[in-house]
Each structure stands twice: as C-alpha cells, then as structure tokens.
C-alpha positions in Angstrom: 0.0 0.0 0.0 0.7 3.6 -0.9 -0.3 6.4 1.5 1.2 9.9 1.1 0.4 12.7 3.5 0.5 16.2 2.7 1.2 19.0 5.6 2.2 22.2 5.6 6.0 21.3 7.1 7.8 18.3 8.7 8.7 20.1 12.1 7.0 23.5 12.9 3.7 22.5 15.1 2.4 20.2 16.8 0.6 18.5 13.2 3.9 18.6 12.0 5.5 16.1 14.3 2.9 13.6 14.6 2.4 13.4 10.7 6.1 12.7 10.5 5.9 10.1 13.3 2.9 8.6 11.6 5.2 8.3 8.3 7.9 6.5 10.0 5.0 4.5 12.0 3.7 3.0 8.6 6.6 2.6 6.9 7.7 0.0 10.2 4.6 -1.6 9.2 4.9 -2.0 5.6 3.4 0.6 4.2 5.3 2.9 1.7 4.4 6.0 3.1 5.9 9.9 2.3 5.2 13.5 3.4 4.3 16.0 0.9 5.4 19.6 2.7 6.1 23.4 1.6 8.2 24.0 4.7 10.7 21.3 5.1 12.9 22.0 7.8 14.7 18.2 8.2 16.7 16.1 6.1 14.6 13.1 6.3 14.7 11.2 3.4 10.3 10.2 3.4 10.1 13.6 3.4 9.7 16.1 0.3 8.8 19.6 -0.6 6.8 20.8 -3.6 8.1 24.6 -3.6 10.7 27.3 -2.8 10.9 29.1 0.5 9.9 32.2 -2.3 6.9 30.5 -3.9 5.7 29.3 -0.5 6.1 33.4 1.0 4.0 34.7 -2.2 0.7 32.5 -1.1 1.1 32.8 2.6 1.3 36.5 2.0 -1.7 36.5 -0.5 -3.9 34.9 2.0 -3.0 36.9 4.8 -3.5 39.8 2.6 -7.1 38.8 2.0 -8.2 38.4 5.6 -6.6 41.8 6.6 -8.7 43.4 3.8 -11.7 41.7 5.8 -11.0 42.1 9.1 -10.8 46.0 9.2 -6.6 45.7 8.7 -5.9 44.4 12.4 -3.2 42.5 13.2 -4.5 41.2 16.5 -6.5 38.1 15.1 -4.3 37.6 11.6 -2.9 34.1 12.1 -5.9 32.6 13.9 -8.2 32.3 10.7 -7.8 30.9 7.1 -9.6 30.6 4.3 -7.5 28.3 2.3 -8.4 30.5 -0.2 -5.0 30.2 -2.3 -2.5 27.0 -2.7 -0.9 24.4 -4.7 -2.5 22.1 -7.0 -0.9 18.7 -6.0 -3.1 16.6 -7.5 -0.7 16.0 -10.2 2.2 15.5 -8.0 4.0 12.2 -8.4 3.4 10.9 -5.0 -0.5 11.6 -4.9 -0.7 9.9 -8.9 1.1 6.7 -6.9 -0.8 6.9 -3.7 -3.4 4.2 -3.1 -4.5 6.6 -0.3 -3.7 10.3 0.2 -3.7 11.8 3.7 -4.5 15.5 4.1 -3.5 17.1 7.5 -2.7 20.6 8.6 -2.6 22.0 4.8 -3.6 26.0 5.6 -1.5 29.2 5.2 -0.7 28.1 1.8 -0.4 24.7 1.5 -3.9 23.5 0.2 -6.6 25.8 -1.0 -10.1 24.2 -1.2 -10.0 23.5 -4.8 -7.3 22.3 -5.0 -8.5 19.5 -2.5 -11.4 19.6 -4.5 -9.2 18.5 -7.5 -7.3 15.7 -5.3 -10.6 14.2 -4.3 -11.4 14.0 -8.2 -9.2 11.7 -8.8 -11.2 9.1 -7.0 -8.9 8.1 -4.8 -9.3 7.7 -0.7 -8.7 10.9 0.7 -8.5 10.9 4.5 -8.5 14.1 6.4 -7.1 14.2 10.1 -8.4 16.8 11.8 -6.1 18.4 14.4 -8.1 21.6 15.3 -11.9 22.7 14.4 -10.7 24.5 11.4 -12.6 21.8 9.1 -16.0 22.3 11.5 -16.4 26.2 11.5 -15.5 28.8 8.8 -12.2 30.2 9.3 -11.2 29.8 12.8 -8.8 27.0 14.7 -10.7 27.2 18.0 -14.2 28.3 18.1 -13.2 28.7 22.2 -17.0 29.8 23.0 -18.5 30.8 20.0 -21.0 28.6 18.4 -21.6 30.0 15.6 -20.5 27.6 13.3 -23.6 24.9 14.2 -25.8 27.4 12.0 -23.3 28.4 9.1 -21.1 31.0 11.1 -21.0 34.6 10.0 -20.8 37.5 12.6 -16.7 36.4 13.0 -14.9 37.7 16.0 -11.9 37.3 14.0 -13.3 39.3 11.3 -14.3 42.2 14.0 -17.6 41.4 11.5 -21.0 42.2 12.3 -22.7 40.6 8.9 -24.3 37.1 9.3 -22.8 37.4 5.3 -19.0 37.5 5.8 -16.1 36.0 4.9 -16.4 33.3 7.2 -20.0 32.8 6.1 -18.6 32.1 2.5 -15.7 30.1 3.4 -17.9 27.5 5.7 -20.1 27.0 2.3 -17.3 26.5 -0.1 -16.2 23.6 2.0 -19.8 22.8 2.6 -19.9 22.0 -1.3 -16.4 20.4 -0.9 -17.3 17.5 1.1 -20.7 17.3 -0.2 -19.5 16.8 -3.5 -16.9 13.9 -2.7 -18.3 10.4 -0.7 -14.7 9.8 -1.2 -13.3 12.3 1.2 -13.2 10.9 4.8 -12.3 12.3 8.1 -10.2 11.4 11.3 -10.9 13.5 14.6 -7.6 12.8 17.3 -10.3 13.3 20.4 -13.6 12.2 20.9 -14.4 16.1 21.8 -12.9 16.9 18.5 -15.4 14.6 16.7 -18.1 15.3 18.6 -17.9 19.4 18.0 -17.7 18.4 14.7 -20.3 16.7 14.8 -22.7 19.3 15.9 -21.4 21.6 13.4 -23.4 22.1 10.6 -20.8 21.8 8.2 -19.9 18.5 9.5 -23.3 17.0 10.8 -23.1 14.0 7.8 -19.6 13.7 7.3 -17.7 10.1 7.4 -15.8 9.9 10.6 -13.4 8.2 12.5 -11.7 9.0 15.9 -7.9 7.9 15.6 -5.7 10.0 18.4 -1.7 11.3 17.5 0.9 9.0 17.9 3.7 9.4 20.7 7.1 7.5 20.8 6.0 6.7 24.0 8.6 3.6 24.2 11.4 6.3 23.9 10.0 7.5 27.7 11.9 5.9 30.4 9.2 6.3 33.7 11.9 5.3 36.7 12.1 8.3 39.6 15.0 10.4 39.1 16.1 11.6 43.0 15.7 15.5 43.5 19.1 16.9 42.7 18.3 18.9 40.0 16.9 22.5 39.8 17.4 23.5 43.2 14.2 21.1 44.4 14.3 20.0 48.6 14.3 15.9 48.8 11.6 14.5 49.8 9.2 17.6 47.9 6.4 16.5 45.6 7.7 17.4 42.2 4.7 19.2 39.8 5.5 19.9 36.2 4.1 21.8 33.8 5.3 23.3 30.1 4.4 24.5 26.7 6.0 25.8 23.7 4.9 29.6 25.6 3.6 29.0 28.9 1.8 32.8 29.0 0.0 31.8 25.6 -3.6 32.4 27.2 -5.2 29.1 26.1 -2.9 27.8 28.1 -4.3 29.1 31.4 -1.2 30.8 32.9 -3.5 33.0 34.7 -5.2 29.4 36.3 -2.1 28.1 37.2 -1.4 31.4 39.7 -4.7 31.0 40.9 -4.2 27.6 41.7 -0.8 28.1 43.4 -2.4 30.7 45.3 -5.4 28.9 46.4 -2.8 25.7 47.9 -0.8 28.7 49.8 -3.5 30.4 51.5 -6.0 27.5 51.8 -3.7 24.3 52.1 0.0 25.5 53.7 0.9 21.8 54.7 0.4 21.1 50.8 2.1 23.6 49.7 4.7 23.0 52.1 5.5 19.7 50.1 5.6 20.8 46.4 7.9 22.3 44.3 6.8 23.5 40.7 8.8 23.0 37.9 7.8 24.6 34.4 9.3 24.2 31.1 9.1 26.6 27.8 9.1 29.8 26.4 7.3 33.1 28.0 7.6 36.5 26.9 6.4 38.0 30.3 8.6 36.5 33.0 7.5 38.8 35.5 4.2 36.7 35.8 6.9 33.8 37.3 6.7 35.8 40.5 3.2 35.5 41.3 3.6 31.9 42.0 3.2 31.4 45.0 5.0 28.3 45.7 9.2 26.9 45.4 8.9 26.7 41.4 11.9 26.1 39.0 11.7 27.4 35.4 13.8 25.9 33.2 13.0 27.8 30.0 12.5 26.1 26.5 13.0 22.4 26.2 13.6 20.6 22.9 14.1 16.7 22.3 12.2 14.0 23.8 15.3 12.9 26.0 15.5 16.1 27.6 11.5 16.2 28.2 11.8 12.7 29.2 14.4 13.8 31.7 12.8 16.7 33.3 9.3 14.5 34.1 11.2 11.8 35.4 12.2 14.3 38.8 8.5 14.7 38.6 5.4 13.3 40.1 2.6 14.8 38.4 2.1 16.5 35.1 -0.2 19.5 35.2 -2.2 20.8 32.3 -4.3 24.5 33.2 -5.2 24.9 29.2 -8.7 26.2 28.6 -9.0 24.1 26.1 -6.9 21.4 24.2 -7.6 18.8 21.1 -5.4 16.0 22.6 -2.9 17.5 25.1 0.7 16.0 24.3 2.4 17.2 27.6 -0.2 14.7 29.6 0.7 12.2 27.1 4.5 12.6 27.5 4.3 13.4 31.1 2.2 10.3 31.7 4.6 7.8 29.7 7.2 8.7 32.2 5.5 8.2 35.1 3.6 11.5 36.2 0.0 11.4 37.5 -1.8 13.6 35.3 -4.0 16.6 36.7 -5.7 18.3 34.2 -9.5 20.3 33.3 -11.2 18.1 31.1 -12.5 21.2 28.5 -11.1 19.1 25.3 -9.5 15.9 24.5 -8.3 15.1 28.2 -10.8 12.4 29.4 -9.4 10.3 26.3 -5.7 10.3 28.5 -7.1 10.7 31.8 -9.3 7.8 33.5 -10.6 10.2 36.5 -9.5 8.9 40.0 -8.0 5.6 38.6 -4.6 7.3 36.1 -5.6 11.2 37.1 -7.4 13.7 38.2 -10.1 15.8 35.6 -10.8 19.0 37.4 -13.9 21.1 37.3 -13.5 23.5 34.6 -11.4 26.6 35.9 -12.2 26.0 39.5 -8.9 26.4 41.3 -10.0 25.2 44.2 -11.0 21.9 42.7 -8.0 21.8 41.1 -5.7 22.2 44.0 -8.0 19.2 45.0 -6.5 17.4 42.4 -2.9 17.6 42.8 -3.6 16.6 47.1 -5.1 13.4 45.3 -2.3 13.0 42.5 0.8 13.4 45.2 -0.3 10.4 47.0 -2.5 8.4 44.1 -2.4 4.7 44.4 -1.2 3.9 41.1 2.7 2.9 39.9 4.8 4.9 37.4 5.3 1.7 34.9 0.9 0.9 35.2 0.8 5.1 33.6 3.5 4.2 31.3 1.2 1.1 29.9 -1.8 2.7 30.2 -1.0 5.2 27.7 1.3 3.2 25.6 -1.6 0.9 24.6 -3.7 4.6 23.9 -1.4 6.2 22.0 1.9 4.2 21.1 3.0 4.7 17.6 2.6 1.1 16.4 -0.9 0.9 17.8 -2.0 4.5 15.9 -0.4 3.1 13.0 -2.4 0.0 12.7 -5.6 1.9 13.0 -5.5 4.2 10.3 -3.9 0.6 8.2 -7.6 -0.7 9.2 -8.8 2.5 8.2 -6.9 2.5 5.3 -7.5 -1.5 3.8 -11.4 -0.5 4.5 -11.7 2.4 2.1 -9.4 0.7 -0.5 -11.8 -2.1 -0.9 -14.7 -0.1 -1.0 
C-alpha cells in the first residue's frame, strides 16, 4: 500500500511532528508511506517539498492579505483564521498519482486551497483528512473557544471584528460545505472524541464520514523510573509538579489558572504547599508573571528533544495541564509515559488520556480550588509509574495508531 500525507512542514507544530511520526510508524509496518510539505525543515529522506521558501512566501502573503482586507486591517487576530483560499495544485504531484491513499493534515496558510483538495478528491482516490483543530468544522477559525456559531453556518466572526451574518467566514464554511458534499470519497479522522463530537454538531460536518484515531507518541522512547531530587534546586523528599508549553503565557494555556491555583494551595492548604515544588518548562515572553507563584517553582525555559522532556518529568510526580481548552494535550501524554500522575481540566480531549480517579485527576473546569484538590489526590495516588507508562502506551503508542488508520486504510481501498 501507498499512502502519502501532505502537511504544511515536517517540524513546525504540533501536526507537523505527529504526521512525520505517523510516516515512520507505517513505513515499520509495511506501508510505503511519504510526506508531501512546503516547509521542510529536516533532512529526512520520506520527506519532500513541492516549492521554494519564495513561492511558499508569495501564497502565505496573498492569504493573509485577504483576511486583513476583511477584518478591518488588524493585526490582532491575523494568524488565527484561514480561508485556504489560495495554494498548490498537488493533485498531479507524483506521489499523490502513486498513492493508493492520500492523507490531508494541517494544509492552511498556503499549502492546500479548497479546490485544490477539490481536485485531489477527483481523482477518486481515498482521501483521508485528520483533523487536528476545528478548522474543518467552522469557517475560518482553529478554535471556536465559546462561539457557536458555526452549528448554524457561522457569520458575525470575532476574527473578522464582523457584524454581517454574510461575511467572509459565512462564505468560506459554504465552499467547504460543497467540498465534502461533492466527494463520498473524502473521509475524516478527529484525534479526540471532543474533536469529533464538535464536529459533529457543526453544521458543516453534521453527515460527514468519521473516525476518531488519536496522535501517535514514541511513548517507548519515555523511560518512567524516579529520578532523585538533585536537580533544579528542588528539597528531597518535595512533591515534584511539572508543567510546560511551547509559551507558557500563551492564554489558552491558562497561565493566569495556574497562579490561581498556586495561590489557592498557599493560603488555603499550607501543609500542601509546604511539600511541592513546581517546575515549568518553555518559552514566555512576560517572566514577570513567574513571581506570582506562590510556591518553590523552578523554570527551566525552552526544552527541545524528547530525551531532555523525558528527563525533566522523570524528577516529577505529576504532570499538570491549566489549558482552557486542548484537542489531545501531548504534555499529559508525554508526562504520563514517564510516570507523572496527570492533573488536568477536562475542557477538550483530556478524558481520552485521563481515566478520572483511577490514572488522574479531571478538574472542574477553571475552578482552582477543585484543582488544587487534584494535585492533594495525585501526590499520594495509588497507582505505579510503569501501570501510567502502559496505560497510555496501549492509547497512543505509535505502532498501535499506525495500525488503525492501516484498518482504516485497507477498508476504504476495498470499498
């Protein structure tokens, strides 16, 4: 079997990184599998790129252009919404001629415009769509956060700063609207449950072919043992919390409920607070909010490599995620295959990681003190490090994702 999977790059993102994992994951399982990308970045041989860093800067920069005409020239929203308005036509390309299955996955900003998926679909072949944000539920955005506009054709767009029910993102839901209406060969994959079920209550979506197949993880290249506390100035015998991001102050994910938290255990709970120590990895552009922790906290700054992750969560007990909302939250993943108890709020793709009270502890949305709950339960939770490392390495191992979308795959090639 031939699959090729076409994504924007092979590095920058978090859709990057599992496409190229799940290339390598089929390939180990006999399937002759590539990545079709603008932005290559690595020198990985199943990896190619259909333009120059040029070509690729001329349709970003059209795009962008037309949603700045649209949304009254602001800045402020400019990179959460696309209309894949402009892109390549790959439906010629080698690769997706050969294929026996193409795979799209992140393809906006330039990648993929919607006729030009229009034209791949044409060709009659399987075309499988994973779905790593809502972009392919609402009209433009990533994250509809709480708008729910896009169960009744969007229109009105926040990002737009619109107040026409006939905007851009009114137009852009009902060009894919025709899309997938015109093609029973185009099928979708959802990496959550709540991913599939908010497209499923969309209206673009309602009917749509879907299957729920999470990310992969190399979760066999996280060792789960206890490191002892001589690192990053932690007391032995303290409680180790960790929490990270690519930027920590990046407000979905919840940097403001994280202080709130901390400060909750330090007034409320001073003999649990007396026990932890924080330790927080990745990038934030306003370090003064660091001091408004209110417990002993490390930070360690920007991590990269899954030895040094691996590393820094094994001189941790629990892995904390404060994100408003997440599709499938890798840090839980990661954090849990080497050993962490996760505590988390359950406002996404969480409770597919998380069993409450039996592998973690799923919070009541932004409720601080329930929260703080959580991590007096994690610090002392009856469950082994090697039992978390199992639990999610049948979940979300890369063989194991691998042979789903295989399944998934043989299915739609015999149809």
């Amino acid at each position: 079997m031939r699959v090729v999977i076409i994504n924007k790059s092979d590095s920058q993102g978090g859709a990057a990184v599992v496409s190229l994992r799940l290339v390598h994951a089929l390939c180990d399982n006999g399937v002759e599998a590539h990545l079709l990308v603008v932005d290559r970045r690595t020198d990985d041989p199943r990896v190619v790129s259909v333009a120059s860093p040029v070509a690729d800067k001329v349709v970003f920069l059209t795009e962008r252009a037309q949603i700045f005409l649209h949304n009254g020239f602001s800045r402020e929203n400019l990179f959460k919404a696309d209309t894949a308005r402009f892109g390549r036509d790959l439906s010629s390309h080698p690769l997706v001629r050969q294929a026996d299955v193409v795979v799209l996955a992140w393809i906006n900003q330039g990648m993929l415009s919607l006729r030009s998926i229009d034209r791949i679909c044409a060709t009659g072949k399987p075309v499988v769509w994973v779905m790593h944000d809502m972009w392919n539920c609402t009209g433009l955005c990533h994250h509809a956060y709480d708008c729910r506009r896009y169960k009744d054709k969007c229109g009105t767009c926040r990002y737009l700063r619109s107040r026409s029910r006939l905007d851009l993102s009114r137009f852009t839901l009902l060009r894919k609207k025709a899309l997938y209406d015109a093609h029973p060969n185009l099928s979708f994959v959802a990496v959550s449950n709540w991913l599939a079920f908010r497209c499923r209550e969309s209206y673009l979506m309602e009917s749509s072919r879907m299957e729920i197949i999470p990310n992969a993880f190399p979760v066999d290249d996280f060792l789960c043992d206890r490191q002892p506390d001589d690192s990053w100035g932690v007391r032995p015998g303290s409680k180790v919390l960790v929490i990270g991001a690519a930027r920590l102050d990046d407000p979905v994910k919840g940097f403001d409920q994280l202080i709130a938290i901390m400060r909750h255990i330090a007034t409320s709970k001073p003999q649990l607070a007396s026990r932890l120590h924080l330790l927080l990895y990745g990038a934030i552009r306003n370090e003064a909010l660091l001091r408004d922790i209110a417990i002993p906290y490390t930070f360690i700054g920007p991590v990269n490599g899954t030895d040094r992750l691996n590393d820094i969560y094994r001189h941790a007990d629990v892995v904390l995620s404060t994100s408003r909302y997440e599709t499938l939250p890798g840090t839980l993943i990661e954090g849990q295959a080497s050993g962490c108890v996760p505590v988390t709020f359950g406002n996404g793709g969480q409770p597919d990681i998380v069993d409450h009270l039996r592998t973690g502890y799923i919070a009541d949305y932004l409720s601080p003190e329930s929260f703080a709950e959580g991590i007096e339960w994690a610090i002392d939770a009856p469950i082994t490090r090697h039992d978390l490392h199992e639990e999610v390495r049948g979940l979300f191992s890369a063989n194991n994702v691998a042979h789903a979308f295989i399944s998934l795959f043989t299915r739609l090639t015999k149809k």
